[in-house]
N, C-alpha and C positions, 0 to 999 in steps of 0.2 A: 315320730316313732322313736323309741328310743333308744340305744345304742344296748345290743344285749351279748357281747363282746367280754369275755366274762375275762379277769384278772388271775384268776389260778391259774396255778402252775399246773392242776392236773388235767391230765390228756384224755383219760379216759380211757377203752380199750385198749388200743394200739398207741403206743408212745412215739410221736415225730421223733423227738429231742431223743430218747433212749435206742430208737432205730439208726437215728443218723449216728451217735457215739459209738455204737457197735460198729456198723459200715467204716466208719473214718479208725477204730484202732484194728478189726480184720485187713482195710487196705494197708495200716501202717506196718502188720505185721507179715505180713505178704513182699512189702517193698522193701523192708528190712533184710529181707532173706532169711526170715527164723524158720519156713515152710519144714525144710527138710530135716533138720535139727531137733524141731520139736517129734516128726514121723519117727528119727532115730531112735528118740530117746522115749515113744513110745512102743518101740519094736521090743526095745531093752526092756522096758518093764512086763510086756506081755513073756518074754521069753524068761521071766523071772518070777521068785515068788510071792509075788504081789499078784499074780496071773491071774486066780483064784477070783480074789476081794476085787480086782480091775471087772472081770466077766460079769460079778455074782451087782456088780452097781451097774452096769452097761444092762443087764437084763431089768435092774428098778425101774432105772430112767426111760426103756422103751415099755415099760409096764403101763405107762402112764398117770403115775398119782406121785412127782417127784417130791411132796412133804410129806408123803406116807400116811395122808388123811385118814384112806380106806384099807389099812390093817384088818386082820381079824386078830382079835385078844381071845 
């Protein structure tokens, strides 16, 4: 039988490699103590004017089409 073990690097739907690099820089960023620093420093831009363009990409991203495939022109 023959060994069907394929040599790509791609993973296919779910990425091991791309999962675990995410897991391994969220723990390093966590152990780091950047938690609260970053929450700061986005209170500050919510409380600023940037507020606007923060909210109006926060409703893209929950829209669910984040490369904007499904526009209407």
């Amino acid at each position: 039988m023959p060994n069907r073990k394929s040599k790509s690097k791609i993973e296919g739907e779910g990425s091991y490699s791309g999962a675990k690099t995410y897991d391994d820089a969220t723990a390093k960023f966590v152990k780091d103590g950047k938690v609260n620093k970053a929450a700061k420093e986005a209170e500050r831009a919510m409380d600023s004017d940037e507020a606007a363009d923060l909210a109006s990409a926060e409703a893209e991203g929950k829209a669910g089409d984040p490369r904007g495939q499904n526009k209407q022109h």
